[in-house]
Each structure stands twice: as C-alpha cells, then as structure tokens.
C-alpha positions in Angstrom: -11.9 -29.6 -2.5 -8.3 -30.7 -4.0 -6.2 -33.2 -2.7 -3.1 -31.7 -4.0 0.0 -30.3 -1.9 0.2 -26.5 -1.6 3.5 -25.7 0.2 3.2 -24.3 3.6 3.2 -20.3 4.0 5.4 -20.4 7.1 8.5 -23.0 6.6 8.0 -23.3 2.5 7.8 -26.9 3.0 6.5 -28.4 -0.4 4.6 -31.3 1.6 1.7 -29.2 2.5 -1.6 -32.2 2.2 -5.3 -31.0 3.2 -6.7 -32.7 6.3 -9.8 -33.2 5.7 -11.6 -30.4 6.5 -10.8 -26.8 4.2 -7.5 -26.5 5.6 -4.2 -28.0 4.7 -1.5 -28.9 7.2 2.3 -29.0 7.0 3.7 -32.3 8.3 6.8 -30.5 9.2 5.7 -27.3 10.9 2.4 -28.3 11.8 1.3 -25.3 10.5 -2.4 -25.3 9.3 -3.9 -22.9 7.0 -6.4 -22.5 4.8 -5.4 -21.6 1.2 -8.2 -18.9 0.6 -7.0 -17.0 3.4 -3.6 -17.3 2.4 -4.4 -15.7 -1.2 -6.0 -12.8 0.6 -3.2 -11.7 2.5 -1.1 -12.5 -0.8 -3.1 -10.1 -2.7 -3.6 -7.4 0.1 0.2 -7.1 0.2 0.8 -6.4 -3.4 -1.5 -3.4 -3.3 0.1 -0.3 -3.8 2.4 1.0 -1.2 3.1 4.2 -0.8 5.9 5.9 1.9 5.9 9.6 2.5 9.4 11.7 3.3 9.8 9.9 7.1 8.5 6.3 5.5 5.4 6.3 6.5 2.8 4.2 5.1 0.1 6.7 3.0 -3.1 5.4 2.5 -6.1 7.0 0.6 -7.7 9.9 2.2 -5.1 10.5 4.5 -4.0 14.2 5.3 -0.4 15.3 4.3 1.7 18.5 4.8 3.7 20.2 2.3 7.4 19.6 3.2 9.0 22.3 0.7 8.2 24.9 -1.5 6.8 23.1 -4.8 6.8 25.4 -8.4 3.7 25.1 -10.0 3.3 25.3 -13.9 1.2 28.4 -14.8 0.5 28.7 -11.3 1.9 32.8 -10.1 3.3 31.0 -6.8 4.4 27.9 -5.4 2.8 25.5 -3.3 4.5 26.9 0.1 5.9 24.3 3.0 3.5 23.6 5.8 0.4 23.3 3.6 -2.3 20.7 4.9 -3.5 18.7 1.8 -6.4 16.5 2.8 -7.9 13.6 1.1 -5.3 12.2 -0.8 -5.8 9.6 -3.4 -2.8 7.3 -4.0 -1.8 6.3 -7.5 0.8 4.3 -9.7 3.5 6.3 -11.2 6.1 8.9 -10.8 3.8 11.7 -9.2 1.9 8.7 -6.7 -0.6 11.7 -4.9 -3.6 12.8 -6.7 -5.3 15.6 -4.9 -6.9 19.1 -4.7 -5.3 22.1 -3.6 -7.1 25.3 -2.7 -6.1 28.0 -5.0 -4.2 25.3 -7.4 -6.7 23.0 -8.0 -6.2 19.2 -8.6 -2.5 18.0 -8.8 -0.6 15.2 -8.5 2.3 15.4 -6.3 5.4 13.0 -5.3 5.4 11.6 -2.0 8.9 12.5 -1.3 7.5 16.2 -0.7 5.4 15.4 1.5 4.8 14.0 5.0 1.9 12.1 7.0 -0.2 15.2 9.2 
C-alpha cells in the first residue's frame, strides 16, 4: 500500500494521507475514499457520451426514431421521419450511430437526427 498523498476527490485538497486501512482521508474535509474506486468512476466518465436531438443520454442498444427525412447514397428513397431504429451501437466520430435499417441496411447516422424512443 503507498504512503503517499493523493488529493481528495471532493475539496481538491493536496493533503490527502492513507489511514491505515485501503482508504485515504482528507484532513480538511474528512472525506475518506478509496483510490481504486475513485479511478473507476474516473474512467467510467470519460467513456463516450453520446446526446441525441432533446440531449438525451444514448447508450448502446437503445431504440431511436428518425427525426427527419435523411437522403441516402444510392439508396431510391430517403430514410423517412418517425422510423424506429433499434439496437444502436455508439461510436467515435462525426456519424456517432452505427446501425441497421430495414430496407437500407447498415448505416451510420448522426445523433442530431435522431431522438431516444
């Protein structure tokens, strides 16, 4: 275990100092955490995040609707407002919706265009 100070998650003081057990304590806050958990939560929040046209978190597998008519390349049609796309996967980039569309096949779409079902 380390005897070094971690600052404390809550008041950023620098003095953070283990006591004893797996968890550190801040002397000015009292706080006491325990560093892996800390990390976790660290991690977990710079996973992608993804908001759909009303800012609503997406997640993967979630269904979405179709907000507005979307041109297709090569396709004879667009993808018309008010269709259900289920089990999206999220992804980094510019179009951040991977999915498959009946009649269109897979796609990627932008999450602007679309809204949580």
């Amino acid at each position: 275990m380390s005897e070094e100070m971690k600052p404390c998650p809550i008041c950023e003081s620098p003095y953070g100092y283990s006591s004893g057990r797996e968890l550190f304590t801040c002397p000015e806050c009292n706080h006491e955490w325990d560093p892996e958990e800390v990390k976790k939560i660290a991690e977990e929040s710079e996973r992608l995040k993804v908001l759909d046209s009303n800012n609503n978190p997406l997640e993967n597998g979630d269904t979405v609707i179709v907000i507005k008519n979307l041109p297709v390349k090569g396709a004879p049609g667009p993808i018309k407002a008010g269709t259900k796309v289920r089990n999206i996967r999220l992804t980094d980039g510019d179009h951040n919706i991977n999915c498959k569309i009946e009649g269109f096949g897979s796609l990627s779409l932008k999450s602007e265009f679309v809204r949580k079902a």
